[in-house]
KOLMAR-707803 format. One record per residue: residue in three letters; z, x, y of N, C-alpha, C, O, CB in turn. Coordinates in steps of 0.1 Angstrom, whole numbers, padded with zeros to 4 digits, always signed. Glycine has a CB too. Layout:
BEGIN
ALAZXYZXYZXYZXYZXY
...
This chain:
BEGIN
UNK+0000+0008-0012+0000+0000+0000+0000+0009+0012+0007+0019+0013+0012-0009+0000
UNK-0009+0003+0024-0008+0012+0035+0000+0011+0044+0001-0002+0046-0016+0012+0041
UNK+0007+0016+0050+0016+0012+0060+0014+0009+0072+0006+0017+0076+0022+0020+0062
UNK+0016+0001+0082+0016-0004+0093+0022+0002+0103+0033+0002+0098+0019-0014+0093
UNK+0024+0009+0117+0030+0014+0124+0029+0003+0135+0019-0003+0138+0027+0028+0125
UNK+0038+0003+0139+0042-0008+0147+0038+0000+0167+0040+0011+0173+0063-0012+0141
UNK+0030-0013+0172+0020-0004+0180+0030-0008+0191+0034-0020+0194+0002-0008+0181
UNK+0034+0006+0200+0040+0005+0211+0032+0006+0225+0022+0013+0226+0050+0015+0209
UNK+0037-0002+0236+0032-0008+0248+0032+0007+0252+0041+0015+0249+0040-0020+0258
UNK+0022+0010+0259+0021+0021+0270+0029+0020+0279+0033+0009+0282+0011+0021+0277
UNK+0035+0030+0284+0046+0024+0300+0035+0026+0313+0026+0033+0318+0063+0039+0304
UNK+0042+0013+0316+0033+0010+0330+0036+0025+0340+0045+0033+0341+0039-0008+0340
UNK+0024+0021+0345+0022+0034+0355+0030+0035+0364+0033+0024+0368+0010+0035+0362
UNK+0033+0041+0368+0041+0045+0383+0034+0049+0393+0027+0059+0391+0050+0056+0381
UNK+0033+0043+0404+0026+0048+0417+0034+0065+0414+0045+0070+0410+0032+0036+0435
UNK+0022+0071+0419+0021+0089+0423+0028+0089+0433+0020+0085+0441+0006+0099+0426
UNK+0041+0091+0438+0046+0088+0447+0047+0107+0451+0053+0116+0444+0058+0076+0444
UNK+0042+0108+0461+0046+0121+0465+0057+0122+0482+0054+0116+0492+0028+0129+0465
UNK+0067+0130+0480+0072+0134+0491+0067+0135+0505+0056+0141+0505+0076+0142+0489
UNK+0072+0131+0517+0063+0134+0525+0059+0154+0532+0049+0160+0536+0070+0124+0536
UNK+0071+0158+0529+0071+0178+0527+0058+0184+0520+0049+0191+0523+0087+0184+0515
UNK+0060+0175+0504+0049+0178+0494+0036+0177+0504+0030+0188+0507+0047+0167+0479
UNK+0032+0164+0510+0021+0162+0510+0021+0170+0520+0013+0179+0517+0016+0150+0510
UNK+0025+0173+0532+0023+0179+0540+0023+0194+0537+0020+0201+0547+0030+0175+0547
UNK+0025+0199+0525+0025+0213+0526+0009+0210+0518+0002+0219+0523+0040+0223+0517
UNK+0003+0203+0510-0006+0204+0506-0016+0203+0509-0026+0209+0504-0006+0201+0502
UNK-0017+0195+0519-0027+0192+0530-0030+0205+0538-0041+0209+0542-0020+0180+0541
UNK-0021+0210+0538-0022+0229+0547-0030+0237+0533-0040+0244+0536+0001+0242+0552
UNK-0027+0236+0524-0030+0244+0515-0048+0242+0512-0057+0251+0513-0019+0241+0503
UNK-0048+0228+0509-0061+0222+0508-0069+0225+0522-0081+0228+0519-0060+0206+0506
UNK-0066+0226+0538-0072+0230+0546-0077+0245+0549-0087+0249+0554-0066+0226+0554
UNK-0065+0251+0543-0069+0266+0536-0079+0268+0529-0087+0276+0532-0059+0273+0528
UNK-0081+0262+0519-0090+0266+0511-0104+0263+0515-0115+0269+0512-0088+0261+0498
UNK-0101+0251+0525-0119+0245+0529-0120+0254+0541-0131+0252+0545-0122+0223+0535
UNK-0116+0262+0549-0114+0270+0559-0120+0286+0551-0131+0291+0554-0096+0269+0565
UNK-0113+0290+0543-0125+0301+0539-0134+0298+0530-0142+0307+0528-0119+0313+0532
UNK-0137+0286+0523-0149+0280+0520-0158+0284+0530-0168+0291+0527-0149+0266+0520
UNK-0155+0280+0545-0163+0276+0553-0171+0288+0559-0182+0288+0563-0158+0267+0562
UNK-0160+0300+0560-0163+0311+0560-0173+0318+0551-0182+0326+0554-0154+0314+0560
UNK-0168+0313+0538-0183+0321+0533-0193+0317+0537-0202+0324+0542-0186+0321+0521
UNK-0192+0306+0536-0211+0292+0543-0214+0298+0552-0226+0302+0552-0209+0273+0552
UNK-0205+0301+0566-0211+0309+0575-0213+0323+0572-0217+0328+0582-0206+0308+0585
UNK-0213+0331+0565-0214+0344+0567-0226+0348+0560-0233+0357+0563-0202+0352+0564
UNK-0228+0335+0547-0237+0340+0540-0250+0326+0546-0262+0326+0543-0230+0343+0521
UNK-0245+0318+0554-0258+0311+0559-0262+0318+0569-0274+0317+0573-0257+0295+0564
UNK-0255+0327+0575-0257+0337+0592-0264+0343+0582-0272+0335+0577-0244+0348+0604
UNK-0264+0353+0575-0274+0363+0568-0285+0359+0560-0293+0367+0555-0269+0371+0559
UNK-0285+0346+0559-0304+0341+0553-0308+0328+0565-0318+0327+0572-0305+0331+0529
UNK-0295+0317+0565-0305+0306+0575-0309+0310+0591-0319+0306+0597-0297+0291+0576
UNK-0297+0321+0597-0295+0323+0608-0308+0332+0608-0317+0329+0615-0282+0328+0611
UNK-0307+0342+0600-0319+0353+0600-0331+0348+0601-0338+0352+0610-0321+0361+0587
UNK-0336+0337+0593-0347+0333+0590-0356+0321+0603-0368+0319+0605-0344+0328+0576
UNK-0341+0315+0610-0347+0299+0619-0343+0311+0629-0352+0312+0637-0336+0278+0619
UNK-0336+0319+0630-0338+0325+0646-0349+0338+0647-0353+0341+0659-0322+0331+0652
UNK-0353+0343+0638-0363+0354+0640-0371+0351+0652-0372+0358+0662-0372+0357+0626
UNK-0376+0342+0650-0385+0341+0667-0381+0330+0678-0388+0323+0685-0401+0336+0665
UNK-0365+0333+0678-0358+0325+0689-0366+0332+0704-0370+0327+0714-0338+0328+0687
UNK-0366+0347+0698-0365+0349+0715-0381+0353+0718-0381+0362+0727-0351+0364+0721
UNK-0394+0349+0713-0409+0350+0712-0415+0345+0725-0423+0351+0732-0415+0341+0701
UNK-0408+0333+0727-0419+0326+0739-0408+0333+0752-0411+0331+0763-0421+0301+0739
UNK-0398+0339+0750-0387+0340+0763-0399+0345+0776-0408+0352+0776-0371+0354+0760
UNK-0394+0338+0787-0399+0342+0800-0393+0355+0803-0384+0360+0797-0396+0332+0812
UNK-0398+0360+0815-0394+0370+0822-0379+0374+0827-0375+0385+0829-0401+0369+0831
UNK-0372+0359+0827-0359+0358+0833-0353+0358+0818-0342+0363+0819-0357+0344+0844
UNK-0355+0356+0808-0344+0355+0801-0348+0361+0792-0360+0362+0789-0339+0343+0799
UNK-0336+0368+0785-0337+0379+0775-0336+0371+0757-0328+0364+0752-0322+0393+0780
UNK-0348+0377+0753-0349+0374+0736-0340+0377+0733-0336+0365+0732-0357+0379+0727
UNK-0331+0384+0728-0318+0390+0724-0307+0380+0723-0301+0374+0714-0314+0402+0733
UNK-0304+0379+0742-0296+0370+0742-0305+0352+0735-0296+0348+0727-0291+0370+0759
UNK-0311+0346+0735-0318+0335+0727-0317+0336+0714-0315+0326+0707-0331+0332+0729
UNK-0319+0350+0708-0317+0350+0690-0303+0350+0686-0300+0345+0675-0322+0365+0683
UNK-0294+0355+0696-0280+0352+0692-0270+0342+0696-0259+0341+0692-0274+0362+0693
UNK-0278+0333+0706-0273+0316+0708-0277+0308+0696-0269+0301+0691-0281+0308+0722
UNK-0289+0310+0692-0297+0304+0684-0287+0308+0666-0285+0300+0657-0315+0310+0688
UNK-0282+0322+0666-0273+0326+0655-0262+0322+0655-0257+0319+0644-0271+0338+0653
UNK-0254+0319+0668-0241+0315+0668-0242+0298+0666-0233+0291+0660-0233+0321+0683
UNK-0257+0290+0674-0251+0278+0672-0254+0272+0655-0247+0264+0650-0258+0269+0684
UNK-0263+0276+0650-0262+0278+0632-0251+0283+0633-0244+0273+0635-0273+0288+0622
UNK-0242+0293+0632-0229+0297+0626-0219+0288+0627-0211+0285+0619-0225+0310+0630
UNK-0221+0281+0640-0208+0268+0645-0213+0252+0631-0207+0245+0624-0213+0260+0671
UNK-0225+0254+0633-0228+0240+0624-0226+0247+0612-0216+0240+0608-0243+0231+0625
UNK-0227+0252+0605-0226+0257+0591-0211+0256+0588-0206+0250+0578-0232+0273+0588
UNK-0203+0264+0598-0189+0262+0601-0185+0249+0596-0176+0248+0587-0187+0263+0615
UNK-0191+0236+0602-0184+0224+0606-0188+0220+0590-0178+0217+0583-0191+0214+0621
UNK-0199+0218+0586-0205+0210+0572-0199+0222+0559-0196+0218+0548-0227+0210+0572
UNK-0197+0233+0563-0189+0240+0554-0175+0236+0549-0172+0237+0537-0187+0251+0559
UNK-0168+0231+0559-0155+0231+0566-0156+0217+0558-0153+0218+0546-0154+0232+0585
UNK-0160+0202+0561-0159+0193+0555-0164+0187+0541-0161+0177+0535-0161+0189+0563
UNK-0172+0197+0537-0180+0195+0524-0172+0200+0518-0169+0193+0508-0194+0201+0521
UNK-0162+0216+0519-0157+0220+0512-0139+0212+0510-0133+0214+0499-0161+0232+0516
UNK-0135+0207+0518-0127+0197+0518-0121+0188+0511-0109+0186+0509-0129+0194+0522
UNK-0136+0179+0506-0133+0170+0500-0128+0175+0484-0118+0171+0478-0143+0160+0502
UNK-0140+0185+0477-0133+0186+0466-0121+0195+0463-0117+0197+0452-0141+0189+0458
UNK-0115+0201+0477-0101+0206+0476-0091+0195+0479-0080+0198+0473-0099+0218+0486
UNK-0091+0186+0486-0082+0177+0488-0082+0165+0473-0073+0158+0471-0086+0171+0502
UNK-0090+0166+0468-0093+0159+0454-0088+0167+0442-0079+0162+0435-0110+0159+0452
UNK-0093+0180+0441-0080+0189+0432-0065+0191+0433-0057+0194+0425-0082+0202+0433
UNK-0065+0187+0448-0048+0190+0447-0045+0174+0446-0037+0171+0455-0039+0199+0464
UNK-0048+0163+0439-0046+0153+0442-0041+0146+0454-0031+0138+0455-0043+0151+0435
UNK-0048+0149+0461-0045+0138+0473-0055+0128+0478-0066+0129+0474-0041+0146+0486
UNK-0049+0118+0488-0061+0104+0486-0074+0111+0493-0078+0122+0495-0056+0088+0496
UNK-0081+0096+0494-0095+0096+0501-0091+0094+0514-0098+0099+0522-0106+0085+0496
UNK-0080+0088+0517-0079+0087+0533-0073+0097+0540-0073+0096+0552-0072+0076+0537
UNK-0067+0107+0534-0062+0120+0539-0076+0123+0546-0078+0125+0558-0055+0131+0526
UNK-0087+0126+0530-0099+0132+0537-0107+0127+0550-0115+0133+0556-0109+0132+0528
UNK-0100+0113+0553-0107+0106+0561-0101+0106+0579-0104+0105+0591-0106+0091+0554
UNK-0091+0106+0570-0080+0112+0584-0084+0124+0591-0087+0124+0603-0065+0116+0579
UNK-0083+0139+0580-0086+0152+0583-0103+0150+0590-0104+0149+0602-0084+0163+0567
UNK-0111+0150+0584-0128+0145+0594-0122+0141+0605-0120+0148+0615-0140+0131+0588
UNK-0119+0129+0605-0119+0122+0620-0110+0132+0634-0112+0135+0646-0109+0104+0618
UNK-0100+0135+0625-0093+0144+0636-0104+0154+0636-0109+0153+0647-0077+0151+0632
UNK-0108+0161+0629-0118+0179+0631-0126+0170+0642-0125+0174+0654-0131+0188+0612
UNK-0134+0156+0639-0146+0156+0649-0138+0151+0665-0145+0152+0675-0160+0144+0642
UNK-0128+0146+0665-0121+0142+0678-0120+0159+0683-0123+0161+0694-0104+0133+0675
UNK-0116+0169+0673-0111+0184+0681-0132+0189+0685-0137+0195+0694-0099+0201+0664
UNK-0137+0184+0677-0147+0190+0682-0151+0181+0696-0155+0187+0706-0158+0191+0670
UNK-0151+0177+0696-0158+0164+0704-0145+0169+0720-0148+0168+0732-0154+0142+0692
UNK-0136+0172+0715-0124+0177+0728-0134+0190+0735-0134+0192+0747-0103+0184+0721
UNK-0144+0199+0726-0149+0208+0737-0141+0220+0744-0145+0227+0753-0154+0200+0747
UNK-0129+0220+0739-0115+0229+0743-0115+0241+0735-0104+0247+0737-0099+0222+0739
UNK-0122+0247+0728-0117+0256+0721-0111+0268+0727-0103+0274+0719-0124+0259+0714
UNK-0114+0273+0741-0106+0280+0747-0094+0280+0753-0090+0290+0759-0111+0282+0752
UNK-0085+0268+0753-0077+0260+0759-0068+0266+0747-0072+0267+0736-0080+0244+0762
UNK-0054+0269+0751-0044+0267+0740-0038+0252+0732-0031+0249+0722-0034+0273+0747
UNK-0043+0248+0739-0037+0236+0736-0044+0227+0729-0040+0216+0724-0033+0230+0746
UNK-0057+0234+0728-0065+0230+0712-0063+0236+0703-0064+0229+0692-0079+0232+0711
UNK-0060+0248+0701-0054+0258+0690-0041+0250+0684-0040+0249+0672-0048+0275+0697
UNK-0031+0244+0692-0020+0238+0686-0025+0225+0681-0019+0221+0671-0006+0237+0696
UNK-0031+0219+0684-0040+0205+0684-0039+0207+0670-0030+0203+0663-0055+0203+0691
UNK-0055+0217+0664-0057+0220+0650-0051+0228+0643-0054+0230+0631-0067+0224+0649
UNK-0038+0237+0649-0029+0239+0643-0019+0226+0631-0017+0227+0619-0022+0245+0655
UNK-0017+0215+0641-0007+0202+0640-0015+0194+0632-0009+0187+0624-0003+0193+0654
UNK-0034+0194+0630-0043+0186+0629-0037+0180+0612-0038+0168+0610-0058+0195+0630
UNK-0031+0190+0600-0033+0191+0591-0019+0181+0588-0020+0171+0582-0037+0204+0586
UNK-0004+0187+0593+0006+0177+0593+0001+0164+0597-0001+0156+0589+0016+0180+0602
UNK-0001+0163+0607-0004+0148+0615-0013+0141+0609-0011+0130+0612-0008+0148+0629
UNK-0023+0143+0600-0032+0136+0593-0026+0135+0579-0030+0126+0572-0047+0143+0593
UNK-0014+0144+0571-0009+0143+0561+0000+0126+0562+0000+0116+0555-0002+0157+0559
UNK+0008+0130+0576+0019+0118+0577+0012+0105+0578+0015+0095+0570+0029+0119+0591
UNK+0003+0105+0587-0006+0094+0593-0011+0085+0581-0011+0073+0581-0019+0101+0603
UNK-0017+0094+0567-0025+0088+0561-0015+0084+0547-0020+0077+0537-0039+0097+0559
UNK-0004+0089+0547+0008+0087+0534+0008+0071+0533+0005+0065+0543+0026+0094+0537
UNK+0012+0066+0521+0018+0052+0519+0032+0054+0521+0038+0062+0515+0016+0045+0505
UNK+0037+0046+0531+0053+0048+0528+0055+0035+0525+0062+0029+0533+0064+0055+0541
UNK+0052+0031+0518+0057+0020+0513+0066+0009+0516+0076+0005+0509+0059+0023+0506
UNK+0061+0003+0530+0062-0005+0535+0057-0019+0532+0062-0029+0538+0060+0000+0544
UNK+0047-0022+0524+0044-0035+0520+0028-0033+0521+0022-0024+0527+0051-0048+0530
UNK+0021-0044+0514+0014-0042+0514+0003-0046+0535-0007-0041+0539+0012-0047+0499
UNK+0010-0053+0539+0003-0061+0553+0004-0050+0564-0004-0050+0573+0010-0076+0559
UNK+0016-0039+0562+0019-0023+0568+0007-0014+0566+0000-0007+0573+0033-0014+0560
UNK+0006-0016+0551-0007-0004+0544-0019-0008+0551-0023-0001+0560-0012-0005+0525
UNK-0026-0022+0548-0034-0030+0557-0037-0024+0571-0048-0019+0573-0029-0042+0558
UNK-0031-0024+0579-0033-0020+0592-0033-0008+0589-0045-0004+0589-0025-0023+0603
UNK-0019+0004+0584-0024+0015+0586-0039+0023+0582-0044+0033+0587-0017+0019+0582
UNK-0042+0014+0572-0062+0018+0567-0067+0011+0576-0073+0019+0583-0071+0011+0550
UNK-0068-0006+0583-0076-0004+0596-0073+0008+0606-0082+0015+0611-0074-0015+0603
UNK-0062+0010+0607-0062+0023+0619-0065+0031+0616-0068+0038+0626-0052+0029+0624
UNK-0067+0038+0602-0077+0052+0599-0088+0051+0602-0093+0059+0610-0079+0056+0586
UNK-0095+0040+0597-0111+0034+0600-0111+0034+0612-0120+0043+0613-0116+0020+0596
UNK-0109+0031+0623-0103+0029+0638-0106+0044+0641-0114+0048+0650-0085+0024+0640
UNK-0099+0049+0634-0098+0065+0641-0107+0071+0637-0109+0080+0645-0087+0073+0638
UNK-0116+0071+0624-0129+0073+0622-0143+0071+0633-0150+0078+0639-0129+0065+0613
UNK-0141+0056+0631-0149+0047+0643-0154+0059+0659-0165+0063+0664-0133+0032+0650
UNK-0136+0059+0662-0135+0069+0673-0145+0078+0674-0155+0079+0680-0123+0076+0673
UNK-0135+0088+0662-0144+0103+0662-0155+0101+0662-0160+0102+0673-0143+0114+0652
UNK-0167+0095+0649-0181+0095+0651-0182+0088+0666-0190+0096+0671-0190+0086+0639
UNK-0180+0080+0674-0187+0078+0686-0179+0090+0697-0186+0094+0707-0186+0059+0691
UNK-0171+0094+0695-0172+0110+0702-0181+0119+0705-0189+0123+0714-0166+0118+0696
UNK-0178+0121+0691-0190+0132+0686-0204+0129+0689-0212+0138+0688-0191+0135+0671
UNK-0209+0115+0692-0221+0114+0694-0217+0115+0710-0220+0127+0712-0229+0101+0687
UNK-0214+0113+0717-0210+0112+0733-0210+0129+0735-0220+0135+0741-0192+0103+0736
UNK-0201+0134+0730-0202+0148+0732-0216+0155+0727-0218+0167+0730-0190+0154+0723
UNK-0225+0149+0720-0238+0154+0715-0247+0151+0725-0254+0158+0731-0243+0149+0703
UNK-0246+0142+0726-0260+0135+0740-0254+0140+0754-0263+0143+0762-0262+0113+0743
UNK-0242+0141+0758-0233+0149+0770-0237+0164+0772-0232+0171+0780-0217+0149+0768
């Protein structure tokens, strides 16, 4: 005769409840890693895309303005965009390995394109901005479990803050 083992219930899941310290130290960690991501993107897109779209930046230059200086506007502004699509491409699947949500990632974008879109990078007070960028999008985007009609708004206010940044960034593009 065969035996029967008597089939036990799975235990229900437990929300992943992470600390707010945890997430916030992770969120830095995960910004770390998409930060020299992004570095490589640029160093190694400056040495083939930069090389290749700027070689005849400075061809047609007039008399007044020097080719030199046009091949290396033309290198730095590829090095800034490679930067930015480095920076956020590489993001998501670090914020995904360290398990953390989709709205962290959504949070972290919107803030980067609000700092870009601020046009400060020489200002100190943009340095502490994107210094804070990675706490303040950790806290902002946590469940603290407040109910569900709390969570509700706080995801409209991410989206909100999304909303923002892309029409920034386009303001700051056509400006």
């Amino acid at each position: 005769m065969g035996r029967r083992r008597a089939r036990t219930q799975s235990p229900v899941a437990e929300p992943d409840f992470m600390p707010a310290s945890a997430r916030v130290a992770w969120t830095y960690l995960a910004t770390l890693i998409a930060l020299v991501a992004a570095g490589v993107v640029v160093v190694l897109g400056n040495q083939t895309v930069g090389v290749l779209v700027c070689t005849g930046a400075g061809a047609g230059a007039g008399a007044d303005v020097d080719a030199d200086d046009l091949a290396v506007t033309c290198r730095l502004w590829w090095a800034i965009w490679l930067a930015i699509g480095g920076f956020l491409v590489a993001l998501l699947p670090a914020v995904r390995a360290l398990k953390l949500d989709w709205w962290l990632w959504l949070t972290l974008v919107a803030g980067s394109g609000l700092l870009v879109a601020l046009d400060s990078v020489t200002d100190w007070w943009w340095w502490l901005l994107a210094a804070l960028l990675p706490a303040a999008a950790a806290l902002a985007s946590a469940d603290w479990e407040r109910g569900p009609r709390v969570r509700r708004a706080q995801l409209g206010a991410l989206i909100g803050l999304a909303v923002a940044a892309v029409a920034a960034l386009i303001w700051w593009y056509l400006g």
